[in-house]
Biopython code that builds the backbone (N, CA, C, O; Angstrom):
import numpy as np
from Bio.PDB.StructureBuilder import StructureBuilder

atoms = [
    (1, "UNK", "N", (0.840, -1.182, 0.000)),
    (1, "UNK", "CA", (0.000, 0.000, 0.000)),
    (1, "UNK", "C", (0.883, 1.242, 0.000)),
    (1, "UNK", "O", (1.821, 1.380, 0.785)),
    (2, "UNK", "N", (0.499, 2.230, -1.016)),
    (2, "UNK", "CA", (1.408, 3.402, -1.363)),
    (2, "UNK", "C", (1.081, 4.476, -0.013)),
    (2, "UNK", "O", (0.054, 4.416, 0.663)),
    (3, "UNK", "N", (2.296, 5.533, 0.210)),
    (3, "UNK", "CA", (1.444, 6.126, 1.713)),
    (3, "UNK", "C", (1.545, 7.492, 0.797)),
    (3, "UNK", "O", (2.499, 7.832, 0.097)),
    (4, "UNK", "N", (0.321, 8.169, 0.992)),
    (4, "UNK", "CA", (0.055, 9.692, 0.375)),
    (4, "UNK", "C", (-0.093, 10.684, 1.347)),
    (4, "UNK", "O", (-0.653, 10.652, 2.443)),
    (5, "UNK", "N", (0.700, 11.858, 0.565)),
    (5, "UNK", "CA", (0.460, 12.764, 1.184)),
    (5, "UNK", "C", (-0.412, 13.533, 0.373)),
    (5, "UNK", "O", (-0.793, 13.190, -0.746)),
    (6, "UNK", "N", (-0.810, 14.883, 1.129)),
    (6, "UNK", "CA", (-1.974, 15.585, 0.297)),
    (6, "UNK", "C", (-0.917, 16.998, 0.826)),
    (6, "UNK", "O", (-0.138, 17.228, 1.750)),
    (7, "UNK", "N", (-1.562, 17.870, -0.637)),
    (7, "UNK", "CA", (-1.289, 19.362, -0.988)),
    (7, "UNK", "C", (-2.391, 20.153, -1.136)),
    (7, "UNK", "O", (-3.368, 19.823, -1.808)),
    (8, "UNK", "N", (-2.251, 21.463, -0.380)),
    (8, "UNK", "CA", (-3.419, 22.221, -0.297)),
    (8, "UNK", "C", (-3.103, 23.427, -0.890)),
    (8, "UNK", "O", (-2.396, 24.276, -0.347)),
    (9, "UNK", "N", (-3.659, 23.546, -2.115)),
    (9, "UNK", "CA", (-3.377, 25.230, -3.011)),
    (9, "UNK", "C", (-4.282, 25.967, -2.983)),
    (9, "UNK", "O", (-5.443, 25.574, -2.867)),
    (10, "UNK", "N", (-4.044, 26.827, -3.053)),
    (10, "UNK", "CA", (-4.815, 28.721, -2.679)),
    (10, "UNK", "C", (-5.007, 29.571, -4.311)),
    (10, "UNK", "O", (-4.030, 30.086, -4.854)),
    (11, "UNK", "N", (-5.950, 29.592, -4.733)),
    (11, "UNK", "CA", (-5.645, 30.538, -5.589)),
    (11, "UNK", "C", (-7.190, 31.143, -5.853)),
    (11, "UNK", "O", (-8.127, 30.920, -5.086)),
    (12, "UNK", "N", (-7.293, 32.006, -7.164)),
    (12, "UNK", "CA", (-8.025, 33.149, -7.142)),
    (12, "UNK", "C", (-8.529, 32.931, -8.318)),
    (12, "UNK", "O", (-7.617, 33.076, -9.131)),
    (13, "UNK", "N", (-9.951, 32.534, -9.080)),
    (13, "UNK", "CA", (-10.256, 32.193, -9.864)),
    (13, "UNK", "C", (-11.504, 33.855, -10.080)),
    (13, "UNK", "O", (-11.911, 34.505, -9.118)),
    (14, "UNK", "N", (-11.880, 34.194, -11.711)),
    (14, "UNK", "CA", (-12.486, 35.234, -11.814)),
    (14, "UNK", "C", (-13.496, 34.967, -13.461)),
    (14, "UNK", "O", (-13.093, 34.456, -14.506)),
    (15, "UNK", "N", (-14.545, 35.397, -13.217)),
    (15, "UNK", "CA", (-15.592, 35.269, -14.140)),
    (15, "UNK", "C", (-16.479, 36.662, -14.629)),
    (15, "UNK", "O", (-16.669, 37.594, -13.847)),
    (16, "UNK", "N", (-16.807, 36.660, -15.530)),
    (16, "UNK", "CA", (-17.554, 37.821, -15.941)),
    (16, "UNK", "C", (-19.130, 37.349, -15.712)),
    (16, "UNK", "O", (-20.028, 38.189, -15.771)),
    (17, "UNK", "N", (-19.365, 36.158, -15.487)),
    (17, "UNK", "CA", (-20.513, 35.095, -15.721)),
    (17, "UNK", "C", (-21.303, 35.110, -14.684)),
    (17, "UNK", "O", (-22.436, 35.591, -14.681)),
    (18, "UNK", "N", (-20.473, 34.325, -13.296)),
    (18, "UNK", "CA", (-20.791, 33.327, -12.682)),
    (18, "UNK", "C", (-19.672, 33.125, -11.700)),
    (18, "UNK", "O", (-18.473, 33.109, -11.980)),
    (19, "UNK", "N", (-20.370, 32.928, -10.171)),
    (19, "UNK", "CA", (-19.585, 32.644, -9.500)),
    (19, "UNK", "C", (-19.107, 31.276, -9.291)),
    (19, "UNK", "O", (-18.183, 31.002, -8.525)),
    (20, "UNK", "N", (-19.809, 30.354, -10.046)),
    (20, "UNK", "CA", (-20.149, 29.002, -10.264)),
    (20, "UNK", "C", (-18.614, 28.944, -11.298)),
    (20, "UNK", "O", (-17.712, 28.212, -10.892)),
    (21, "UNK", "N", (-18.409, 29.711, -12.559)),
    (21, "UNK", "CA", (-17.413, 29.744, -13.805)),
    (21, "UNK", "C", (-16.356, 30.356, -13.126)),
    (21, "UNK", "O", (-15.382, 29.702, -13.500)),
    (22, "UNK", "N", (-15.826, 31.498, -12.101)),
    (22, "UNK", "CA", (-14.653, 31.531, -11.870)),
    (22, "UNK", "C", (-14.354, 30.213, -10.764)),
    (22, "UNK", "O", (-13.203, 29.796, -10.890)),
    (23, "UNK", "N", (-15.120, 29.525, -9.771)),
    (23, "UNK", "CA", (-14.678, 28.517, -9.594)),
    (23, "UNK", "C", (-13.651, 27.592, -10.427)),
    (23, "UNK", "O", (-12.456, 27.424, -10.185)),
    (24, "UNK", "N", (-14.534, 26.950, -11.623)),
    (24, "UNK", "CA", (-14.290, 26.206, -12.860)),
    (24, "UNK", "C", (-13.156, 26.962, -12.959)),
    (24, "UNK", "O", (-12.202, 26.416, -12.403)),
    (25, "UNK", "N", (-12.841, 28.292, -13.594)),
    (25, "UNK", "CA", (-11.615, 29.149, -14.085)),
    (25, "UNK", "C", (-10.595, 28.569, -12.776)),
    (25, "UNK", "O", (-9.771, 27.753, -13.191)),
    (26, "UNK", "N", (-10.549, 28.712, -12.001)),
    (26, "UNK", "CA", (-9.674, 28.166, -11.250)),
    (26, "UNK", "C", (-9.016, 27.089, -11.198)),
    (26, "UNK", "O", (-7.833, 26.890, -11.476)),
    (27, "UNK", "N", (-10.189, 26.053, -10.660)),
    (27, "UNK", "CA", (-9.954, 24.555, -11.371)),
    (27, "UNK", "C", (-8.703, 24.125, -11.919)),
    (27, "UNK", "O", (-7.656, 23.586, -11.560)),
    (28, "UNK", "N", (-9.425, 24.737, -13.261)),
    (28, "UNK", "CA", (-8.905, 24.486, -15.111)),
    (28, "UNK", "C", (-7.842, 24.795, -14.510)),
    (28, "UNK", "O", (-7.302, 23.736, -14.189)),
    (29, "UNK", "N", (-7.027, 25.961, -14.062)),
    (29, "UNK", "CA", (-5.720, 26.773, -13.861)),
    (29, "UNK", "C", (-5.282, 25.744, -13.299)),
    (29, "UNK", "O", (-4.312, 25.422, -13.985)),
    (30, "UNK", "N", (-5.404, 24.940, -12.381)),
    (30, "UNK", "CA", (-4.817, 24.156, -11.224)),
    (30, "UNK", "C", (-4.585, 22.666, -11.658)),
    (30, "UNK", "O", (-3.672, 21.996, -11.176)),
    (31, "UNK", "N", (-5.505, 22.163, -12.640)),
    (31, "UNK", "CA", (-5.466, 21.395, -12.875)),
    (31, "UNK", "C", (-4.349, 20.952, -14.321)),
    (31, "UNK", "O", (-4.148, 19.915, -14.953)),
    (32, "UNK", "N", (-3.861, 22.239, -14.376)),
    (32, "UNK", "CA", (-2.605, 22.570, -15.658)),
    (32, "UNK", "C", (-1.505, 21.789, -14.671)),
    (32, "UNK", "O", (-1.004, 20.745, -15.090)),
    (33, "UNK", "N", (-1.200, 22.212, -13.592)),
    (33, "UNK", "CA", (0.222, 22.208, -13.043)),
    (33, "UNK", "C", (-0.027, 20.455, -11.913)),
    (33, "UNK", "O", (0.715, 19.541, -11.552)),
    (34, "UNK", "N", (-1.108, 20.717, -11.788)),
    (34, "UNK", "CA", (-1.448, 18.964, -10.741)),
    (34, "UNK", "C", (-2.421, 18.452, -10.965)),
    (34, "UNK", "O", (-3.491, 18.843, -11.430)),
    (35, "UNK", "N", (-1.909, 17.145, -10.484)),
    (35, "UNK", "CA", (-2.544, 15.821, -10.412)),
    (35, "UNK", "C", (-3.435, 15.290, -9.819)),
    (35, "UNK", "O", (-3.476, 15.940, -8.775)),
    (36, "UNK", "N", (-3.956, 14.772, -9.780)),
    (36, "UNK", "CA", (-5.130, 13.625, -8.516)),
    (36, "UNK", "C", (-5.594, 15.272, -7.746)),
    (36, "UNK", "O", (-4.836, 15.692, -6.872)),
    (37, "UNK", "N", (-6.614, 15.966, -8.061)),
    (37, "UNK", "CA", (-7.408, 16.792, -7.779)),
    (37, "UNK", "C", (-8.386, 16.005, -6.672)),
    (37, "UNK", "O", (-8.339, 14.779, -6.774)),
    (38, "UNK", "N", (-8.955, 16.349, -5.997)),
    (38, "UNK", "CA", (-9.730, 15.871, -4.945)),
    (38, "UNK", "C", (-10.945, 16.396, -4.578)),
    (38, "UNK", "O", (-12.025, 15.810, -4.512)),
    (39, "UNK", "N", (-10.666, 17.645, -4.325)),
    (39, "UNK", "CA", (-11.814, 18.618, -3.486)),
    (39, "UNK", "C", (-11.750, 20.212, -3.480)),
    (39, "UNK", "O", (-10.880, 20.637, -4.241)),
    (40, "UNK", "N", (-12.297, 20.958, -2.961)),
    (40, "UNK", "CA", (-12.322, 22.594, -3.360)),
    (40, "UNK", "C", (-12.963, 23.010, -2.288)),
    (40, "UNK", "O", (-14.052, 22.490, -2.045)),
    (41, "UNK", "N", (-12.385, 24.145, -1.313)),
    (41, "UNK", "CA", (-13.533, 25.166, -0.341)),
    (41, "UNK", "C", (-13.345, 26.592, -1.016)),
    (41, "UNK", "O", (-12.336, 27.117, -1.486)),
    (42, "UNK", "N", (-14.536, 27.004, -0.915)),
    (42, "UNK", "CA", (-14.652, 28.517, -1.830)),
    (42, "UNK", "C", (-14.421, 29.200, -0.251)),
    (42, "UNK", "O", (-15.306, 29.062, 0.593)),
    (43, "UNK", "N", (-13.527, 29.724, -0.033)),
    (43, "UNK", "CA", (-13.279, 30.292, 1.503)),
    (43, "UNK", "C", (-13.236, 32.102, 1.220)),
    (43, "UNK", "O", (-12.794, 32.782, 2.146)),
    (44, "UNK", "N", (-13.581, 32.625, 0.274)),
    (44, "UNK", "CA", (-14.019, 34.164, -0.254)),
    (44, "UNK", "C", (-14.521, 34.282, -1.401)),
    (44, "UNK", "O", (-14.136, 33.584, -2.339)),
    (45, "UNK", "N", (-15.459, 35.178, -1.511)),
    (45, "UNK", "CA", (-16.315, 35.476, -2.647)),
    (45, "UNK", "C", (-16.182, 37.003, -2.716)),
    (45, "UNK", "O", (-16.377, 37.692, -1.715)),
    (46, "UNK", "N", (-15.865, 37.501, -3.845)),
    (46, "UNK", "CA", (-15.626, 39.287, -3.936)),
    (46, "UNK", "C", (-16.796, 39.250, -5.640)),
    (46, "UNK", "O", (-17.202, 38.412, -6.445)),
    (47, "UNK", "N", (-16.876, 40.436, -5.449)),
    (47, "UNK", "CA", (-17.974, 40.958, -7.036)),
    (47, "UNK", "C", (-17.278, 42.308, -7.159)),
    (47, "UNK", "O", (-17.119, 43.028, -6.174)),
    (48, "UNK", "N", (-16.902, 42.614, -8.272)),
    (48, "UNK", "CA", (-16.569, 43.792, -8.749)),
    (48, "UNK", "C", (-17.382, 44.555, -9.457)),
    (48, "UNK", "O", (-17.919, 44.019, -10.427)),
    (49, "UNK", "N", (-17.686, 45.992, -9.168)),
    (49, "UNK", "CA", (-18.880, 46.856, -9.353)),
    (49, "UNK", "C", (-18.409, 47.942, -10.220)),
    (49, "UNK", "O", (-17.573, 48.818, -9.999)),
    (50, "UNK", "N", (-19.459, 47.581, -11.731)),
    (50, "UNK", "CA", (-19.056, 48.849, -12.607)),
    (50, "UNK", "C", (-20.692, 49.678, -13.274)),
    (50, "UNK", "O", (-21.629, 49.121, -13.847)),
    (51, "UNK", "N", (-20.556, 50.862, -12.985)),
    (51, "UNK", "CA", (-22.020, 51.763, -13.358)),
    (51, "UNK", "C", (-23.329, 50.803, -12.485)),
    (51, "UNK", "O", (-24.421, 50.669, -13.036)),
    (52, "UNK", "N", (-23.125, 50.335, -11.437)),
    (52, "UNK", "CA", (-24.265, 49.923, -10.730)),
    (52, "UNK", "C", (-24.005, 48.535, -10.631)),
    (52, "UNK", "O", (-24.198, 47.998, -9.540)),
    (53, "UNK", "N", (-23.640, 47.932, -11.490)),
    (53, "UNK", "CA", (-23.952, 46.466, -11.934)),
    (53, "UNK", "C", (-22.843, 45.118, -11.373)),
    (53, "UNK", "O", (-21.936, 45.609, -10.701)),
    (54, "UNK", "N", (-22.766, 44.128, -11.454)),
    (54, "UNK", "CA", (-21.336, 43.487, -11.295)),
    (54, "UNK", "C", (-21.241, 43.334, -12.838)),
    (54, "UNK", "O", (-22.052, 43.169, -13.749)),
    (55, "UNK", "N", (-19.979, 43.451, -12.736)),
    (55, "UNK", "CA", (-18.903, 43.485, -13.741)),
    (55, "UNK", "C", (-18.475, 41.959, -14.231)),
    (55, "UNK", "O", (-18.726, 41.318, -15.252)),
    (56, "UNK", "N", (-17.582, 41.624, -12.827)),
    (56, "UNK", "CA", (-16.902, 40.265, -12.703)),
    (56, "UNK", "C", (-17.139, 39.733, -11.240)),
    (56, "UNK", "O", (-17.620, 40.455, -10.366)),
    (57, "UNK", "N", (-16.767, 38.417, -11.029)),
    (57, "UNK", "CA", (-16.979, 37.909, -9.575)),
    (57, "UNK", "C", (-15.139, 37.142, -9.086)),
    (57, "UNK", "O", (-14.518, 36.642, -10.024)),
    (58, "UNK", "N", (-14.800, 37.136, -8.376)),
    (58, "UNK", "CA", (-13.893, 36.585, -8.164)),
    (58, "UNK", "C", (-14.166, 36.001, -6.648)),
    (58, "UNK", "O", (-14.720, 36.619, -5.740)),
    (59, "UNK", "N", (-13.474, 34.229, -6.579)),
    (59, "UNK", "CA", (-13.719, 33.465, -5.629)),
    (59, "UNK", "C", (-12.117, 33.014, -5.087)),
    (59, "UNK", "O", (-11.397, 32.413, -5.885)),
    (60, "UNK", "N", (-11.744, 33.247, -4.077)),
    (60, "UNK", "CA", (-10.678, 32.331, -3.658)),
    (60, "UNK", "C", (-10.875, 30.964, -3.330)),
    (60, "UNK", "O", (-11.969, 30.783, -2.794)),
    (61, "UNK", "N", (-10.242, 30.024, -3.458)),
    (61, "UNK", "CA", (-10.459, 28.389, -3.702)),
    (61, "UNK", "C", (-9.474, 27.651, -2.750)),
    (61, "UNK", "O", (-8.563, 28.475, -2.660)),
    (62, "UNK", "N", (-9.172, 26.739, -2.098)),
    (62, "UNK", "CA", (-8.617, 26.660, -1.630)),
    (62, "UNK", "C", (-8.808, 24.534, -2.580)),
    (62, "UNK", "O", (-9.760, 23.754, -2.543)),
    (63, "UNK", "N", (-7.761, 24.431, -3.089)),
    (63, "UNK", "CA", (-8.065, 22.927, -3.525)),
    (63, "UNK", "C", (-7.090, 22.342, -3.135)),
    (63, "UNK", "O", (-5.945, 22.794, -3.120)),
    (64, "UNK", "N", (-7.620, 20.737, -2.599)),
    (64, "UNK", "CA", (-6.633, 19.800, -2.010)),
    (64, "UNK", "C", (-6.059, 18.389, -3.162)),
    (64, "UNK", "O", (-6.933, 18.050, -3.960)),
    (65, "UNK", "N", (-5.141, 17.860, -3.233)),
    (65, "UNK", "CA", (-4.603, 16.893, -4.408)),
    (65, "UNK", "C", (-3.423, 15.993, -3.141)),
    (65, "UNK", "O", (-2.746, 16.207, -2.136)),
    (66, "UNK", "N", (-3.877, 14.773, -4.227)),
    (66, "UNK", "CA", (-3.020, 13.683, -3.552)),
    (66, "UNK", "C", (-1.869, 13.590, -4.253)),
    (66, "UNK", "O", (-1.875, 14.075, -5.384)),
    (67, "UNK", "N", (-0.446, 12.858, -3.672)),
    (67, "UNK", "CA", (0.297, 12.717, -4.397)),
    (67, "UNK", "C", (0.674, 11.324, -4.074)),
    (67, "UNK", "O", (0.518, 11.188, -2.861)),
    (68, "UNK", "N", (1.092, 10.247, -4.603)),
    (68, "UNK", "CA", (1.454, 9.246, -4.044)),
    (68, "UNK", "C", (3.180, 8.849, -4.136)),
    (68, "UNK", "O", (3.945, 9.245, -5.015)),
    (69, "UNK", "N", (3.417, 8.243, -3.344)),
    (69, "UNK", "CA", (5.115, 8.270, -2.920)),
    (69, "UNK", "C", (5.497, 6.417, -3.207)),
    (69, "UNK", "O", (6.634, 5.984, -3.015)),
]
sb = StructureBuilder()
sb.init_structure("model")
sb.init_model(0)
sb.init_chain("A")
sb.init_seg("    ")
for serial, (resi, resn, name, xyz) in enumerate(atoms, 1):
    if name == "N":
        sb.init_residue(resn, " ", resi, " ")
    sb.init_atom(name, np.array(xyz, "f"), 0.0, 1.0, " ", f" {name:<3s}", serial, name[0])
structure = sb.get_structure()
């Protein structure tokens, strides 16, 4: 039996859409550089405000990945 450790990355995903799509935008980003993806906490949610309206949404993500040794 292989023994794993797990990695926990931070990053900042942003959508013009959907707070649901900068999630995903994130993801995608994360899932460029690692492997065995696992899980995701949305631990901040920001909206950026232009002439009244939102503009864009941006979510910080916090995603966890296994690595095996």
């Amino acid at each position: 039996m292989s023994d794993l450790t797990y990695q926990k990355i931070e990053l900042v995903g942003s959508s013009k859409n959907s707070i649901e799509e900068a999630v995903q935008n994130a993801l995608d980003e994360v899932a460029k550089q690692h492997d065995n993806l696992r899980w995701f906490e949305v631990v901040e949610t920001r909206g950026y405000i232009e002439n009244g309206t939102v503009a864009y949404w941006q979510v910080t993500v916090k995603v966890g990945c296994t690595n095996r040794h």
